[in-house]
N, C-alpha and C positions, 0 to 999 in steps of 0.2 A: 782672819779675825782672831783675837785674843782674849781667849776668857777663861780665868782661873790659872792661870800659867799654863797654860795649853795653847797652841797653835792650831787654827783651822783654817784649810785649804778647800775651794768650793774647786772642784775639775767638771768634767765632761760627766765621769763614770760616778762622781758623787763626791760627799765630804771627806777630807781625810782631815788628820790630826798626828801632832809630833809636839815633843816635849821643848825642843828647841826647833829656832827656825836657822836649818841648816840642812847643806845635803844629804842625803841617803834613805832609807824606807820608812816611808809613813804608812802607817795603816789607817783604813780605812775606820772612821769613825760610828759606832756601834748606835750613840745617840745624842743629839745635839743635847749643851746647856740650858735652861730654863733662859737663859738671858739672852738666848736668840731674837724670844718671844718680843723683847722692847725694843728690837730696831725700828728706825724708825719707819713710818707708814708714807712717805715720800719717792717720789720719782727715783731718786738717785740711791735708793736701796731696794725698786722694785724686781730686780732683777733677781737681785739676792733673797728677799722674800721669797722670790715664786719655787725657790727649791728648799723650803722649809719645809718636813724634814728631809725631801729629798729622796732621791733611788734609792733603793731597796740596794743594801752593798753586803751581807750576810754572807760570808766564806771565798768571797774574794781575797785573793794573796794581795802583799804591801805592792805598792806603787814607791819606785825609786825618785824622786824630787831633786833636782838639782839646784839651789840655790847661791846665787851670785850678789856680793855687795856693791859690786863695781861693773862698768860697761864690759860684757861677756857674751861670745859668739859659741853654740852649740855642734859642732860637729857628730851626726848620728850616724851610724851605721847598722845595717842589718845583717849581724854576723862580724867575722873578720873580714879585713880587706881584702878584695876580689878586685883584681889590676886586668886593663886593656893596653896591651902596648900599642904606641902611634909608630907608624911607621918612618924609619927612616929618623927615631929619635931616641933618646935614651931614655923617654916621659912615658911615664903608662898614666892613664886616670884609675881613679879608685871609681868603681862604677857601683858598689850597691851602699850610697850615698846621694844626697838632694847636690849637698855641696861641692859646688870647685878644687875637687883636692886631687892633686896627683903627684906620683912619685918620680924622682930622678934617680934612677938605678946608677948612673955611673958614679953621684957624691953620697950613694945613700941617705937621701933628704928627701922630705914631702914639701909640697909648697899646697898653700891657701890659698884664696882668692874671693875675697867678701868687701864689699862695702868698696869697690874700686880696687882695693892695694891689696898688695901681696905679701903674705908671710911665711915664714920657712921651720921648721922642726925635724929635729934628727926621730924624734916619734910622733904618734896621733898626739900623745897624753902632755903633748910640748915640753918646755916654755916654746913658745911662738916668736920670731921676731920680724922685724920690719924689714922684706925684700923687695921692693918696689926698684928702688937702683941697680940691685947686683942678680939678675934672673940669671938662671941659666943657658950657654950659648943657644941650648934647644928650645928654650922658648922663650928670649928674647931674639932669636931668626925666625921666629915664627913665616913658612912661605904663607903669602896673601891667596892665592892659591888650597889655599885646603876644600874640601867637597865641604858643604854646607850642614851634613850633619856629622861633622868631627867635632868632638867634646871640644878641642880649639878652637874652632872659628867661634866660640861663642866667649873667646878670653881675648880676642886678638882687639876689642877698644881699650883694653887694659894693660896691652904691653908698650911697653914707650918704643918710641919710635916707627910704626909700623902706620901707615897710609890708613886705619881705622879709628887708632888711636888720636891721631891729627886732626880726621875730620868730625870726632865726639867734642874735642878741645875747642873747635873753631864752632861747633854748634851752642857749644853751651857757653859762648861769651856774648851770641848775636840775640840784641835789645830786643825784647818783646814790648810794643810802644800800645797807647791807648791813650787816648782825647777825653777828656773830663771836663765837666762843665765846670767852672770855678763858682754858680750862683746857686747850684742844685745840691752839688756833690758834696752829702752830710758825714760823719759820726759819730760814737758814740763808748763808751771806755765805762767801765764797770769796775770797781776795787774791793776785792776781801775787807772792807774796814775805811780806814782813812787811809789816803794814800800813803806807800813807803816806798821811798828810791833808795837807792844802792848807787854808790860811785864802782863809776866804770873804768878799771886798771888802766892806767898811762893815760889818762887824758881829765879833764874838767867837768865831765858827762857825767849823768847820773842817768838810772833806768827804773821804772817801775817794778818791785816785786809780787804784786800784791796784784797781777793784774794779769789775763789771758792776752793783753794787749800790748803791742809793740810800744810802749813811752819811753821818750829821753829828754830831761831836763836838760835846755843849753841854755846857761843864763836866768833868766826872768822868765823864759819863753819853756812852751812843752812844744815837742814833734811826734805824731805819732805816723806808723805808717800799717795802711790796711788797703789790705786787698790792691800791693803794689800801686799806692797813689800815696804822698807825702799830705798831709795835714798838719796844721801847726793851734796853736790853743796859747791864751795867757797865763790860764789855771789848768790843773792837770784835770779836771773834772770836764774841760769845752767853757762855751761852743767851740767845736773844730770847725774849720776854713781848710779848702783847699792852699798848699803850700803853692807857692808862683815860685819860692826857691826854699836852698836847702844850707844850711850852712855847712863850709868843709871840716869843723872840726868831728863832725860824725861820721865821716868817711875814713880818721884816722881812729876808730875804733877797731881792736886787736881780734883777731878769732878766738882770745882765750875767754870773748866776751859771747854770752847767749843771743846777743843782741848784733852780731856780726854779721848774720846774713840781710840784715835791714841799708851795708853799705853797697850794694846791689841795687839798688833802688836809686832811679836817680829820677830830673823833673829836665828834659832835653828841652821847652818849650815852653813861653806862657806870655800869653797877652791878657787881656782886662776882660777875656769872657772864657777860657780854657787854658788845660795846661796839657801838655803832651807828656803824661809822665811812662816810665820804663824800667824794665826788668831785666837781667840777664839772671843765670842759673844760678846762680848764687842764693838768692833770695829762695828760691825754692830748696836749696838745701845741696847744691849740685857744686862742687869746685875743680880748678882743674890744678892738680899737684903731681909734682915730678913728670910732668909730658902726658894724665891720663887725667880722663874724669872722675873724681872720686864721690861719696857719699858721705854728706857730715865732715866738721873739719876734723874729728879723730877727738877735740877736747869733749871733756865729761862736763855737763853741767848743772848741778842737781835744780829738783825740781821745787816747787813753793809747797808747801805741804803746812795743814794746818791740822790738828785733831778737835775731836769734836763728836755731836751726834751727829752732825753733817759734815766731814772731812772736807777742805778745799785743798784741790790736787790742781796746779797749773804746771803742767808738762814744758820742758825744755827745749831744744834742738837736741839728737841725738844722732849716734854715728852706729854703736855696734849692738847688738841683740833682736834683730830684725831681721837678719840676713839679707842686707841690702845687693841687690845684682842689677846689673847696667842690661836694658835691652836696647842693642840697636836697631831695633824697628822702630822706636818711639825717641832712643836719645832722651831715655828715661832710668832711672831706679826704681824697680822694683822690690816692694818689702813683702816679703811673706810672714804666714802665722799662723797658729793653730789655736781655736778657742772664739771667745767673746770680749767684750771691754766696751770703754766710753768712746772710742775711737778707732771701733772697727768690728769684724766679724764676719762667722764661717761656717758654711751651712755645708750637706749634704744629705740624697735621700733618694729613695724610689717613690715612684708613683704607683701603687697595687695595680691600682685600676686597665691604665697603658701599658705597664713596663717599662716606661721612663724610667731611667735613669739621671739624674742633675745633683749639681754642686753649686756653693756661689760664694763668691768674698767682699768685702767690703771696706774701705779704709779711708780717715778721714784726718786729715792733717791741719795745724792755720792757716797754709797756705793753698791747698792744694787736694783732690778727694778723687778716688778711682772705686771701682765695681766691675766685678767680672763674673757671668757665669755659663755653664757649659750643663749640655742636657744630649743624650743620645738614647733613644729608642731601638733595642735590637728587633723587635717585630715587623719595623719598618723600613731600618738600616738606615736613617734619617739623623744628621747630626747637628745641631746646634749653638753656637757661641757667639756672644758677645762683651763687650767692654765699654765703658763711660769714664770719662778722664774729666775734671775740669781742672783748671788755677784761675788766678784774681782775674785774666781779663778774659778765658774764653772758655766756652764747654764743648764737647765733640763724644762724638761714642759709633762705632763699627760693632755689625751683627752681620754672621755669614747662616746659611742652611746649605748642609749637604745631602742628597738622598743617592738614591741608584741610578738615577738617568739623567740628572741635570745639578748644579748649584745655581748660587747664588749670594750676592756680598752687598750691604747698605751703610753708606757712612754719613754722619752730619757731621755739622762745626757750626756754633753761633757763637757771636762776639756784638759789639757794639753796632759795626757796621750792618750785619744781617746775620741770614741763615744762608747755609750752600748744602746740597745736598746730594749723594751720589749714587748709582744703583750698575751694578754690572750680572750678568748673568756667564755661565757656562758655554754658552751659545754664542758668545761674543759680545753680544749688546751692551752700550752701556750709554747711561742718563744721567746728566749734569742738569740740576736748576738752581739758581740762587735768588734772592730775593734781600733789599733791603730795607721793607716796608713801603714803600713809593713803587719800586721796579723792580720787576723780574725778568728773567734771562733763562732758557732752558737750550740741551744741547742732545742728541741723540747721536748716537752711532750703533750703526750694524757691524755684524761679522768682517765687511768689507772697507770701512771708514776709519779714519779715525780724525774725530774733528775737534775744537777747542773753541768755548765761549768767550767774546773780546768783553771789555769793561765797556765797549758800545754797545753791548746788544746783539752782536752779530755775532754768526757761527765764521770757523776760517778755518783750512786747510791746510796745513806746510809741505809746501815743493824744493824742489829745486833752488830757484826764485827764491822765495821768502814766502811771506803767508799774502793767501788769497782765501775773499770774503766766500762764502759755501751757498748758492742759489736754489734753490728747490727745481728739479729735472723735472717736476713737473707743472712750472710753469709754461704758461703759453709762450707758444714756440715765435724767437723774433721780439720776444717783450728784453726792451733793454735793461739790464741793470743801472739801479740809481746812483745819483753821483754822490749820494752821501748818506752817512751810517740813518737807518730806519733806526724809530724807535726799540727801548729796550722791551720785546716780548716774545710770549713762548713762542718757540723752533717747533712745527709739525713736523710731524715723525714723516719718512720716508727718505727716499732716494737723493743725493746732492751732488753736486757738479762745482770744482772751481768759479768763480768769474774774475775778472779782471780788475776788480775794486780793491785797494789794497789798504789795510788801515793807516791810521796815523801813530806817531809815533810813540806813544804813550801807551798806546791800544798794544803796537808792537810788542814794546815791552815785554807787557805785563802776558802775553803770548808765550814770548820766549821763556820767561820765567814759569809758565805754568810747563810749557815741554819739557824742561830741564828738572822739574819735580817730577812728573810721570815717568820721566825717564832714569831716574833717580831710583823712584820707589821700585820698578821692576827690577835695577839692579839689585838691591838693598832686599828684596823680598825674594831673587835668586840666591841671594848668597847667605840669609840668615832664616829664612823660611821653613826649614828641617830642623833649625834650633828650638826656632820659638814652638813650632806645632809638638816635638818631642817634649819641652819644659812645660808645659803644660796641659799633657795630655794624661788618658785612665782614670776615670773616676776613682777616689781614694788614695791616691797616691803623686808621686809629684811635690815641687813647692808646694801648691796650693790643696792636696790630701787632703781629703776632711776626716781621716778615720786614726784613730790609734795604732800605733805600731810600735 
């Protein structure tokens, strides 16, 4: 906030204030303006309100502020750089750091590694530049081969050419599809004003600026796109109609456009009562450059900003000041943060009462929103985590509990089609049910099993052979199996036995396809499973730290 040629800054520990807004020590401000008092009494300054005048900050030393005009990545460290050499390489990491930074002792050069790409600096204090092409031989040979908690293995989707990097490339171009009703499926478009378009570089397109909503003028016509479904309009105000097609000259819009990840979006399907429309990663903000997945196309593209008593702030697509990092457990980017805002936040704390211990984050994007939080008990030795994902067609979210003699792990996923839901214990067990409002399906395994729900309804076992239907051992002894799939309902729990029923071919399938994900995820959770539990582990500290430092 600005008042009187002064600068104020709201943090964690309280107000501060600087005479210009630039980097280096602000002190702590002794007592707010009178003109605080007129902000306005609305949602979108309540936040700000509720720290009028705020903690008590009386002999606290300056707080250092780093301020940036331009897209800018933070490299912190605690202390000077403290190196780990890798074996058998000339890379050490820099370990008392959040970030991907590690040094080459044979060219004296550090390399980066934020947002997918890599960059290089003869010092911390750079210039930076762009080394995604030219790594060094030691970690562009990166062996596939590394133990799963080598500061490596959690770089190796981001080095080109390497059998991780390939398979991050070929995940993030494969269609995420969804069936929309073309009689139902409405919405709806909101403008700062009367609408204002902007011509979009190299082409005939224009886009709306004045609006949190995806619009492109083509012609006579508006498109908007939400929530990965094409909609099309006469006026830029609606009615919107589901899109049946899309015209290609929106496909030749440039990445140097905001509005680039909307050529992602395509409509593969439509007859006179639905459309099958589709996404690959793009749209969520995911691309794949120079042989790797990156984050954001790297263009800057400022934001709609209006002033006022009510400011209107419509955020852009962005690349750097997030510390975006790729997990391959998810075949996601992850953004970290420290603080509050319209689009996100971050909690930590104890509980008196228990001894609890917990943290949590929160983040909310156009496209796409995650949640995470972590809670452990030392009285009970009892640990806690979970996570919630969704984008435009599905939501899903995993919560595990660890104690002293046993775990356990719970995952959903809903989409259009249904709910599926999963439960595994320590002990071996684990329970599949799905359900798509009509039918459900449920699957049990013991310590000793391991079985798989068909899209018939039926439980089935893989042998040798191929897959056989799974019968209950304790049915009566001599009762034949039937010659065709039973109803879709729940699998009682106990004891199962092959029979000799063998699905059809569809059923097959979609069998083979679910073994080859479980078989998948155990790889994938051998080999990156000591990454992710260390990048996210300690209360207070970590990417996701809730505390100052």
């Amino acid at each position: 906030l600005l008042a009187a040629n002064v600068y104020y800054l709201l943090d964690a520990s309280g107000w501060l204030q600087s005479d210009a807004l630039a980097s280096g020590e602000w002190q702590y401000a002794s007592q707010l303006p009178d003109a605080f008092a007129q902000l306005p009494n609305t949602p979108d300054w309540q936040d700000v309100r509720a720290q009028i005048p705020g903690p008590p900050t009386s002999g606290q030393p300056p707080l250092q502020i780093f301020v940036s005009t331009t897209p800018a990545e933070l490299i912190e460290l605690v202390g000077e750089p403290q190196y780990a050499k890798l074996p058998g390489t000339t890379i050490s990491s820099v370990t008392n750091t959040d970030g991907l930074v590690f040094w080459d002792g044979s060219a004296a050069t550090y390399y980066y590694l934020v947002a997918g790409r890599w960059f290089t600096a003869a010092q911390l204090e750079g210039p930076w530049t762009y080394a995604t092409r030219a790594l060094p031989a030691d970690l562009a040979g990166i062996s596939p081969d590394l133990p799963p908690d080598s500061p490596l293995a959690a770089v190796l989707p981001s080095v080109p050419g390497t059998p991780e990097a390939r398979e991050a490339a070929l995940q993030a171009q494969i269609p995420h599809l969804a069936t929309v009703n073309r009689k139902t499926a409405t919405a709806t478009v909101s403008y700062d004003g009367a609408p204002q378009f902007a011509p979009i570089d190299g082409t005939a397109l224009s886009y709306a600026v004045n609006s949190a909503s995806d619009v492109i003028r083509v012609g006579d016509s508006y498109y908007l796109v939400r929530n990965g479904v094409w909609f099309v309009a006469a006026a830029p105000g609606g009615p919107w109609t589901v899109a049946a097609t899309v015209p290609e000259a929106i496909y030749a819009i440039p990445p140097t456009s905001p509005l680039y990840n909307v050529t992602y979006v395509r409509v593969y399907q439509a007859d006179d009562d639905s459309v099958v429309s589709g996404y690959t990663d793009g749209y969520l903000g995911q691309y794949v450059s120079d042989g790797v997945v990156t984050w954001g196309t790297g263009y800057y593209y400022p934001p709609y900003i209006t002033v006022g008593a009510t400011p209107m702030y419509y955020p852009r697509p962005y690349t750097y000041g997030c510390d975006a990092f790729y997990n391959p457990l998810t075949g996601r980017f992850h953004r970290a943060g420290y603080g509050y805002g319209p689009n996100g936040g971050i909690d930590a704390g104890v509980d008196a009462a228990s001894g609890t211990m917990g943290r949590g984050v929160a983040v909310q994007g156009p496209n796409q929103s995650a949640a995470a939080v972590q809670a452990y008990n030392p009285r009970t030795a009892t640990y806690a985590a979970g996570v919630a994902r969704a984008d435009p067609y599905a939501a899903w979210d995993r919560a595990v509990v660890y104690g002293p003699d046993a775990a356990a792990r719970v995952g959903t996923v809903s989409d259009a089609r249904g709910t599926a839901a999963r439960v595994q214990t320590s002990g071996g067990g684990d329970a599949v049910v799905a359900s798509d409002g009509d039918r459900s399906a449920a699957a049990v395994r013991g310590p000793g099993g391991n079985w798989y729900a068909g899209s018939d309804g039926n439980l089935y076992a893989r042998g040798d052979d191929g897959w056989q239907r799974a019968d209950a051992a304790r049915a009566a002894p001599g009762m034949p199996a039937p010659d065709r799939p039973v109803e879709s309902r729940p699998v009682p729990q106990g004891q199962y036995v092959p029979s000799t029923y063998r699905p059809d071919a569809a059923t097959s399938q979609g069998l083979d396809q679910a073994y080859g994900a479980r078989q998948r995820e155990a790889e994938m959770a051998q080999r990156y499973g000591g990454w992710h539990q260390r990048d996210f582990a300690g209360v207070g500290g970590g990417r996701y730290g809730g505390g100052r430092r």
